[in-house]
N, C-alpha and C positions, 0 to 999 in steps of 0.2 A: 260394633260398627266396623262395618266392612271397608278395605282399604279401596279405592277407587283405583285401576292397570289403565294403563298406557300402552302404547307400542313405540318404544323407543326407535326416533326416527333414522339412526343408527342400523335399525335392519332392512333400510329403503337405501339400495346401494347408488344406484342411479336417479341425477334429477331429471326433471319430467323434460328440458326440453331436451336434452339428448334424445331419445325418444320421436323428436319432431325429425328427425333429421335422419337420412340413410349415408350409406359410403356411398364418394362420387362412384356411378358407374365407368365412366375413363378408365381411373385410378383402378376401378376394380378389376378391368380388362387387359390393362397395362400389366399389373401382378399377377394375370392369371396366364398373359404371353408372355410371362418373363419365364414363372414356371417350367413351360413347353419347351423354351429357349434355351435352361439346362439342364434338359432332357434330351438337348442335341435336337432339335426339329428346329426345320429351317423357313421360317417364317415370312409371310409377307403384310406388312404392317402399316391397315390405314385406321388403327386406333386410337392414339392421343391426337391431338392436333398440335403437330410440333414440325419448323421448318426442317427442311433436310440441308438447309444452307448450313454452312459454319458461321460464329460470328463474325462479322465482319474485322477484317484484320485491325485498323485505327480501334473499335473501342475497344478490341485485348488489349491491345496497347496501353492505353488509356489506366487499366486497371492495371496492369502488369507495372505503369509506372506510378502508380499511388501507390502502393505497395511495398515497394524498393523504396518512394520516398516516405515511408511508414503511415502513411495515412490509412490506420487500421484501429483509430481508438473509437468510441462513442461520438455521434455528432445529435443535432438537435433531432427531434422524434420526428418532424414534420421533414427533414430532411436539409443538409444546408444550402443557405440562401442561393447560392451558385447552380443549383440543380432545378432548382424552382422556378430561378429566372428563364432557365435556360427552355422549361417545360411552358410557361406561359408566353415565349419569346417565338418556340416554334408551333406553337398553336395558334397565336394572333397571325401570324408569317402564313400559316399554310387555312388557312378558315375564318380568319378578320374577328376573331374574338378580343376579350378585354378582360383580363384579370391581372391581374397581380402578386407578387410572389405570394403574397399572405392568404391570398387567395387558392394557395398551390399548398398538398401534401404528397411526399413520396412516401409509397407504400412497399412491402415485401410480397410484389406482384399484384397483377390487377385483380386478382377473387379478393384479396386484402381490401382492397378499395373499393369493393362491390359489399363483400360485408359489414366492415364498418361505417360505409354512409345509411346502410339498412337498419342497424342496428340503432344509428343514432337518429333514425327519423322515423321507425315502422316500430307502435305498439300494441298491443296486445288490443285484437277487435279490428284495430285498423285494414283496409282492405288494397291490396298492391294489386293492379291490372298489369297479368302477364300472358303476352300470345303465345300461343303453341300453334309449331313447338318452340321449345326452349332450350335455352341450354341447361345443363343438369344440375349445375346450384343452387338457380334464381328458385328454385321452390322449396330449397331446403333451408336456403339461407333466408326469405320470408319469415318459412314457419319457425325457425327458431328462434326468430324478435320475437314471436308471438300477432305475426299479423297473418291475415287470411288471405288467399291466393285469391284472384277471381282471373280462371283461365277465359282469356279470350283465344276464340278455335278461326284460323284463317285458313282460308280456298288452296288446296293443293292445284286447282286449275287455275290460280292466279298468281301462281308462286309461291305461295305461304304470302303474300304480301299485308301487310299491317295498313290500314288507311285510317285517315283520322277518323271519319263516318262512323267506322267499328268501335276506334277510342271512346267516342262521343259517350255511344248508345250503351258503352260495360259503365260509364261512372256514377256513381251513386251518393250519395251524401258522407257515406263511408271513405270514400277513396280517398288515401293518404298520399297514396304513390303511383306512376307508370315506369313499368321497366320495360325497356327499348332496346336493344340489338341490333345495330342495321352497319354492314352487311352481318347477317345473323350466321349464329353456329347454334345448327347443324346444318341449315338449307340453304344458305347463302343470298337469302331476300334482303334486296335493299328498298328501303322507304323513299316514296320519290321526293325530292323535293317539296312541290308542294304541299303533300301530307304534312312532313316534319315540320313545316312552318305551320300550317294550322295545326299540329296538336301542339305544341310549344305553347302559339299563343293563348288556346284549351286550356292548359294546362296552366298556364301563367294567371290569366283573365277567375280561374276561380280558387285559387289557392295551393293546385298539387303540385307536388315535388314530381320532375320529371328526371328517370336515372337512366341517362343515355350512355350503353356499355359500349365506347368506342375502338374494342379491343381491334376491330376488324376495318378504320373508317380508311388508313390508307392501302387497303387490299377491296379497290372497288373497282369495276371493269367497264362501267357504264357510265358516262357523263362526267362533268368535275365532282371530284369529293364534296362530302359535305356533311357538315359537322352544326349540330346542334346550338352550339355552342356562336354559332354565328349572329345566332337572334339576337342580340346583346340586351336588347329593351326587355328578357323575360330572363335576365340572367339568375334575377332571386327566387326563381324555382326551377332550374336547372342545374343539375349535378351531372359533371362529364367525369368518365371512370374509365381512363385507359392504358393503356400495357406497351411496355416495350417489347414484350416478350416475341409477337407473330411478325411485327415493323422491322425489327433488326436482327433477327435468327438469335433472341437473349431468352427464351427460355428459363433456360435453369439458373437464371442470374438472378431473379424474381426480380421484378424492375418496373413497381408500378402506378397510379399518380391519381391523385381527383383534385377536380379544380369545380371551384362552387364559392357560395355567397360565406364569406370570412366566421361567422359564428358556426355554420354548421361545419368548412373546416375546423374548425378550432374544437369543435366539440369530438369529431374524426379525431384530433391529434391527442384530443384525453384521452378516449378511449385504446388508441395507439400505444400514448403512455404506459399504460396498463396492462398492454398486451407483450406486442412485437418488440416494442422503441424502436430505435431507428435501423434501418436498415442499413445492412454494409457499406463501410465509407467508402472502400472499392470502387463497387456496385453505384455509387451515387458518383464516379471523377466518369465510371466506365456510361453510365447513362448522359452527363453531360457533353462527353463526345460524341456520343447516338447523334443527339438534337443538335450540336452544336458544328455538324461538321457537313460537308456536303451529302444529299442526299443522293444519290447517282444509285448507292446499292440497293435504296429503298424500289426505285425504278427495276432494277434488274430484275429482283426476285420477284415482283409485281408480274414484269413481262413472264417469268418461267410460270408462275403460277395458272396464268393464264394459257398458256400452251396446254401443263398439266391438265388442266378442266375439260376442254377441249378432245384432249384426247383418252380419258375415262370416260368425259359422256359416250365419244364414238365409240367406246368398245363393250360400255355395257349396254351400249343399243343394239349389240350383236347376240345379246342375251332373250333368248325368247319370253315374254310375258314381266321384263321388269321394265318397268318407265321409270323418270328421271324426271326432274325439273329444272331448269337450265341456270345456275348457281349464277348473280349477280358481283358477287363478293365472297370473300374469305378464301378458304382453302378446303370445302367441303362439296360432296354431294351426300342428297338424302334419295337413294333410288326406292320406289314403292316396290317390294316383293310380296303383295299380295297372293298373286298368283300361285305363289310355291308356298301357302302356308294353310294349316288347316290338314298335313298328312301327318304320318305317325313320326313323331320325333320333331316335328316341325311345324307346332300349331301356333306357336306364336312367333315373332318376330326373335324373344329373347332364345329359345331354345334353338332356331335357325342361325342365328349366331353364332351360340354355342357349336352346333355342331363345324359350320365354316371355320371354325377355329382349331378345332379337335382333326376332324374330317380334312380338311384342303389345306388345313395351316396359311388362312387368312384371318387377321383380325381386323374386328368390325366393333361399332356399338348397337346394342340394339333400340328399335327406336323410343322402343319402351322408355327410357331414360330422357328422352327428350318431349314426353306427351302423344305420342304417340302410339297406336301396336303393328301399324303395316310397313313399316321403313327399316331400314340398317342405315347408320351413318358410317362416310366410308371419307377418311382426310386424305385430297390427292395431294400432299405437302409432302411427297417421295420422289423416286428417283422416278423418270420416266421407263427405266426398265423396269423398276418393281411395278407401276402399274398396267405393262404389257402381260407379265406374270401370273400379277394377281388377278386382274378380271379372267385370264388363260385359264387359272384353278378354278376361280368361280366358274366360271362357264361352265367345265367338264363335272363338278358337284351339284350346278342344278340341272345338268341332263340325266342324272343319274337320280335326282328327288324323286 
């Protein structure tokens, strides 16, 4: 009698959902300009989306004095009560919401808090409605809960804009989730008011979790802000997931927060356990200064941004055969480069990139990364001379395509 083999699961190195999941393209672009950078090439840089402001001087402060006064050990996972407050205190203040500390998780940056409320409510079958384009996580970070995309495709002659009408017509009996971006990264559409209240109450009215990514709600240029989160009668299926990171030039502080119905926090802050725990005690004296102090810088950088826009759209409209769509919010354009694609070295959006980066030492994302293949996303979150420069290289690179 013959011995019955196996294949010891030992020789299976990786599991399957790794697999689901690619490197952020950013990140990818970010380490390929870094590269370039110490190779002595002098770069012009609309890649990561990251402020060109410093942070602001009070919350260094703030952490420079938690620090001296040693406040550097372990605090609770969800983050302490003081920063929670401080997080549900200036959201009710700035958009008439209503939660409560326990209500409140700080996260180590808002992809943190985009993952783990994903992870804790999106399973395997389940079906997440996400418009394209997107930004370049929300579809990795899906499919590695194990739930399935269903991309909803929006009018580049309407802005990319997301309308509830469209919500309506993707949901299906499947649909677990909506993931929301407004003003969104890469295009900077913002959802008008009215939309947001009817898909809220959409969403509210038959059971879906609505995951409103507010990384971008106080970088808006049209009308007052407006935050999801205001609906209060549909708060138990709305989950707000937002950053201090683009709000206060914090970045690399990772500094970031969901506020939602208390079990599915709480289920966020197991899963937290598990992971991160709590983020830097610093980082939590340095974010409760963000929220807790006057907002005046939040304004300023608001207004530079808005100049910046303004004056990148003007100058790549100096560019023959690229159109633009005219950014509502954030800190992005998404220009269509149709035009120049489809020749040798340059058939799609990513290998155009590539070369703008190689070739003119401009970095770009390509739109590949965000659901698209005609676009480059380009962040004017620079200095006003680097993007008189940069569109200057581009220019003379597509006359030369």
């Amino acid at each position: 009698m013959s011995a019955t083999t196996t294949t010891p699961s030992s020789t299976r190195v990786f599991a399957d959902r790794i697999g689901r999941i690619e490197v952020s393209a950013t990140m990818a672009v970010t380490a390929e300009a870094a590269k370039l950078r110490a190779q002595g090439a002098k770069l012009v840089d609309f890649g990561a989306g990251e402020p060109h402001f410093a942070t602001p001087r009070h919350i260094k402060d703030a952490a420079i004095k938690a620090i001296e006064d040693n406040f550097t050990r372990y605090t609770m996972v969800s983050g302490i009560p003081e920063v929670r407050k401080a997080i549900v205190e200036r959201h009710a203040c700035d958009f008439g919401s209503d939660y409560s500390p326990e209500e409140a998780v700080f996260t180590t940056g808002g992809k943190l808090a985009i993952f783990n409320a994903i992870q804790v409510l999106v399973d395997h079958g389940d079906e997440v409605i996400l418009p394209v384009p997107y930004w370049v996580s929300y579809k990795d970070i899906i499919q590695y809960g194990g739930g399935k995309v269903v991309y909803l495709e929006t009018d580049e002659a309407e802005n990319f804009r997301v309308t509830a009408d469209a919500i309506e017509k993707a949901i299906t009996p499947r649909t677990k989730a909506i993931v929301l971006n407004s003003p969104s990264n890469p295009a900077g559409s913002v959802i008008s008011p009215a939309d947001l209240e009817r898909i809220v109450k959409l969403a509210h009215e038959r059971g879906i979790y609505l995951l409103l990514d507010e990384c971008y709600v106080y970088l808006q240029y049209t009308g007052a802000l407006v935050s999801g989160g205001s609906f209060t009668e549909a708060k138990e299926h709305i989950m707000l997931l937002g950053s201090l990171s683009k709000t206060y030039a914090m970045t690399g502080w990772r500094a970031g927060y969901a506020l939602g119905p208390k079990p599915i926090i709480a289920a966020m802050s197991k899963l937290q356990s598990q992971s991160t725990s709590s983020t830097a005690a610093f980082v939590q004296k340095a974010a409760i200064a963000a929220l807790n102090s006057s907002q005046e810088c939040v304004a300023e950088m608001r207004a530079d941004y808005l100049k910046l826009r303004d004056r990148i759209l003007a100058r790549l409209a100096e560019i023959p055969g690229i159109t633009c769509t005219r950014p509502e919010g954030a800190f992005y354009v998404y220009p269509n480069v149709s035009a120049y694609l489809g020749k040798p070295g340059a058939k799609n959006a990513l290998e155009l990139a590539n070369r703008l980066l190689h070739e003119a030492h401009v970095v770009t994302v390509p739109g590949e990364a965000f659901g698209t293949n005609q676009h480059i996303r380009l962040a004017y979150a620079v200095t006003h001379d680097d993007i008189e420069e940069g569109v200057k290289r581009m220019k003379e690179f597509f006359a030369k395509l």
